[in-house]
N, C-alpha and C positions, 0 to 999 in steps of 0.2 A: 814117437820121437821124444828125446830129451828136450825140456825145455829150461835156459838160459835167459839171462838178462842181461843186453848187449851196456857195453858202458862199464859196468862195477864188475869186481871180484868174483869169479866163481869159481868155486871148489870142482875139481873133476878128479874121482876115484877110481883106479883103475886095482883087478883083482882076478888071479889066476885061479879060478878053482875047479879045474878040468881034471878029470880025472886017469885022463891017461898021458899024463910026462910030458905033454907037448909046449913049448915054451914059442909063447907069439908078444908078434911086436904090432902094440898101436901106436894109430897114425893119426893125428886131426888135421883137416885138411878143410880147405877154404875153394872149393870147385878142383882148381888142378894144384894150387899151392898148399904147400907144409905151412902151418901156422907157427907161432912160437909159444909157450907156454913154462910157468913158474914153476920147477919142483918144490916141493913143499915138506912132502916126508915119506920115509919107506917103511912098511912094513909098523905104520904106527907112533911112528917116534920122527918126531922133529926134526930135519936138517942145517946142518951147521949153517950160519949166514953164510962159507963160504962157498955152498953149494944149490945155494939157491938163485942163484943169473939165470934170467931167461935164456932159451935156450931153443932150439929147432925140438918142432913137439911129436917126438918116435921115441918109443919106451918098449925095452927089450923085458917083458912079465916072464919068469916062471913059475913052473905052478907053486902055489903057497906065499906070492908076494903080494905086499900090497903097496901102489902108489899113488901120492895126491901130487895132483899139479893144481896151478889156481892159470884162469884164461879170464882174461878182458878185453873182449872183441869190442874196436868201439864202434859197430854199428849192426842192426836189427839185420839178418842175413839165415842160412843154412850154413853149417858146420858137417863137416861128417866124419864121424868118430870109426875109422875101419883097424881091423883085427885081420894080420897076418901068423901063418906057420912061420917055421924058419926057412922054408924052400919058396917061401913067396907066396904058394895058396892063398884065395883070400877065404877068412872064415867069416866075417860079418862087417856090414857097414850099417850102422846107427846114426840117423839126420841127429841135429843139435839144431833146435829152435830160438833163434833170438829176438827178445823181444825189446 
């Protein structure tokens, strides 16, 4: 599991480096609900203050991008970070530890 510190700022990177074309969308999720989370920057470089409002936390990756969002859950709990195809498959779910 990833582990987080509930309360404060946390960075979460997200990064396509699949190698066959396939372009997935992650979800973090709080049991059955979509959480919200801060864009922060794409592919390395900073985003404008205009584009950084929280926002419902699903991000469409293709291969070769990179993004930070920042999440401040404010209570000690499981997260889970899941990874979808574009047809909805799911490819993986990663718990998120808070402490």
């Amino acid at each position: 599991p990833i582990v987080m510190r509930a309360g404060v700022p946390n960075r979460l990177r997200l990064i396509n480096i699949t190698a066959n074309g396939v372009n997935l969308t992650a979800l973090l999720v709080d049991r059955f609900e979509q959480m919200t989370w801060k864009p922060l920057a794409k592919d390395g470089e900073s985003l404008p203050a205009g584009q950084t409002a929280p926002r419902p936390a699903r991000q469409l990756v293709a291969v070769g991008e990179t993004y930070d969002f920042e999440i401040q859950p404010p209570r000690s709990q499981t997260l889970w970070l899941e990874l979808r195809r574009g047809n909805g498959e799911w490819v993986l779910q990663a718990p998120i530890k808070l402490r």
